[in-house]
Structure formats: C-alpha cells, structure tokens
C-alpha positions as CSV (number, residue, x, y, z in Angstrom):
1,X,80.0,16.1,95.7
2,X,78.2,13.5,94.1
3,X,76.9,12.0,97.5
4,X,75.3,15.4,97.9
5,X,73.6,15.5,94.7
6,X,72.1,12.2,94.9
7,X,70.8,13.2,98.3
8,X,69.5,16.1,97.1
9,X,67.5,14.0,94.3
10,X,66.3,11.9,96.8
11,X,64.9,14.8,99.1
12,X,63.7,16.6,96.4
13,X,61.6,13.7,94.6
14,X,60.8,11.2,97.4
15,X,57.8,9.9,95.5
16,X,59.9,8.6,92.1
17,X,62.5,7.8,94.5
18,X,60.7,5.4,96.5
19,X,58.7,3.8,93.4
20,X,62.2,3.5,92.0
21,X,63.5,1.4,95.5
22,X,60.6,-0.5,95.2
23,X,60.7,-1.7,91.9
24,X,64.3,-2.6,92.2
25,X,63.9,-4.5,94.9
26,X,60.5,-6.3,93.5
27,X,62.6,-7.5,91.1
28,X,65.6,-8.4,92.9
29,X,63.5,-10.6,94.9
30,X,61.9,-12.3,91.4
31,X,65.3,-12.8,90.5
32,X,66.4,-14.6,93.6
33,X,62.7,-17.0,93.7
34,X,63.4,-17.9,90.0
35,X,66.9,-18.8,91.2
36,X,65.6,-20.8,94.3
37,X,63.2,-22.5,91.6
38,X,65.6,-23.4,89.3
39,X,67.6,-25.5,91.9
40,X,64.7,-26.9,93.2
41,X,63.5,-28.4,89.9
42,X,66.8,-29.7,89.3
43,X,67.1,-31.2,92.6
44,X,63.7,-32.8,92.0
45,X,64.4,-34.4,88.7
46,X,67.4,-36.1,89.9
47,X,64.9,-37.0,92.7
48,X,63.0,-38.8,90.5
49,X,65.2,-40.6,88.9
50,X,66.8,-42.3,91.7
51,X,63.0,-43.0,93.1
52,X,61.9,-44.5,89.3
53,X,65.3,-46.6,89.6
54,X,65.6,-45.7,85.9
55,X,67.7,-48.1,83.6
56,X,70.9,-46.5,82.3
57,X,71.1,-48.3,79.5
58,X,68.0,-49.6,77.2
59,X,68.3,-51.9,73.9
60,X,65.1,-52.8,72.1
61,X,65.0,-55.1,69.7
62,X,62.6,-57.8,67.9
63,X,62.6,-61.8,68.3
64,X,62.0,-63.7,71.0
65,X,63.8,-63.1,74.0
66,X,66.7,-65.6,75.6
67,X,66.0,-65.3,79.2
68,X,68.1,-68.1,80.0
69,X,70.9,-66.1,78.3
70,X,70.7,-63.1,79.7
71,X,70.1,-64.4,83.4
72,X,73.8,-66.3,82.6
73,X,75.4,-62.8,81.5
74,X,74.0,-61.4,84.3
75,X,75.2,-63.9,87.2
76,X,78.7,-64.1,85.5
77,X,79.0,-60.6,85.3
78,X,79.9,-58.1,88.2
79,X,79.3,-55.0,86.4
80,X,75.4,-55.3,86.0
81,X,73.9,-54.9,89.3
82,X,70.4,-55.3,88.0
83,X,68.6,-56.3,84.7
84,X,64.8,-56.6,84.0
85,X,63.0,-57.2,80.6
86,X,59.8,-55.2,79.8
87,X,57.6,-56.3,76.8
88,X,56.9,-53.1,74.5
89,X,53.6,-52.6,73.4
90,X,53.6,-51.2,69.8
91,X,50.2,-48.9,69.3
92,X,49.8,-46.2,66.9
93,X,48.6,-42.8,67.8
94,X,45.4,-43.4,65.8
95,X,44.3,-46.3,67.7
96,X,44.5,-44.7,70.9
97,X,41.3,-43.2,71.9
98,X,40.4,-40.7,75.0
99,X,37.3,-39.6,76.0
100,X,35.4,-41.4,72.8
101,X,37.8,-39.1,70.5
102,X,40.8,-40.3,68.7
103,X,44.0,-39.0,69.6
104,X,45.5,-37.9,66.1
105,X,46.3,-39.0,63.0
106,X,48.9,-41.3,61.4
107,X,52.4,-39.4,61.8
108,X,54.2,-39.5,58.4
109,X,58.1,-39.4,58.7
110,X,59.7,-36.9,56.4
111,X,61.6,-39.8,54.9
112,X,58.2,-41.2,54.2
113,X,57.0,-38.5,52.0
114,X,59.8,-39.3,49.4
C-alpha cells in the first residue's frame, strides 16, 4: 500500500520528484568530499610533522648554554635519539616591519593592565 502511493507521487510529480533526487544526492556527495577532506588534512599534518622532524619536547630558558653538558647527557643517555640547540631571537611585534608598514602595536597582557 504504501509502495503504491509513493509510486503514484512519483508519477504524478516527476518534476519535484527528480529536483528532490537530485538535491539529495548533491548533497550526499558534499558530505562524502568533506569526509575525504577531512582525512586527507589529517593525513597531511601528520605528514608534516614527520618531514619537519619536529622536537617532542622543547625547554627554553635564559643563560648561557652548557654544550659540553648537554652533549655528555646526550652520549650517556639511550633514550634521546637526537638533540639540537636553536638560539631564539626575541623581537617584538612593533619592530617588525613589512612592506614599509609596521606590523602592530605593543600587545599588553591582561595581567599588565593591573
């Protein structure tokens, strides 16, 4: 009974009927590409972070730095596989400028404003 009704809605209006199929499957088919998507970016992060060997762990600190020190924990020390020391350079966002424009202005902390 209702297979015969439906039918009969279908023969009846053929025009609603196939704009209705066809925006179904329009967006069944944007549902499966934004699902494709989705694993492909995820697949290409963790791409680039084997490729850019990222660190795992990062400590930052101030002082001069004991290379001698570290080079020893390293060699006597099977669980670090790698190690490499990077100087950081310390510029503010108002010194930085691009295109003959500074970039912004001096960021105040929250904490600051107290």
């Amino acid at each position: 009974m209702t297979r015969k009704m439906i039918w009969n809605d279908l023969v009846r209006n053929r025009a609603v009927s196939l704009i209705t199929i066809l925006f179904i499957s329009v967006a069944a088919m944007l549902l499966s590409l934004a699902a494709i998507l989705t694993v492909n970016l995820f697949g290409a992060v963790d791409r680039l972070m084997a490729d850019a060997k990222t660190p795992h762990f990062m400590q930052m600190h101030t002082g001069a730095v004991d290379m001698a020190g570290l080079e020893d924990f390293v060699g006597n020390n099977r669980n670090v596989a790698d190690f490499q020391v990077i100087p950081f350079l310390n510029v503010e966002n108002t010194d930085l400028i691009l295109g003959g424009q500074r970039t912004g202005q001096r960021f105040l902390h929250p904490k600051q404003l107290v």
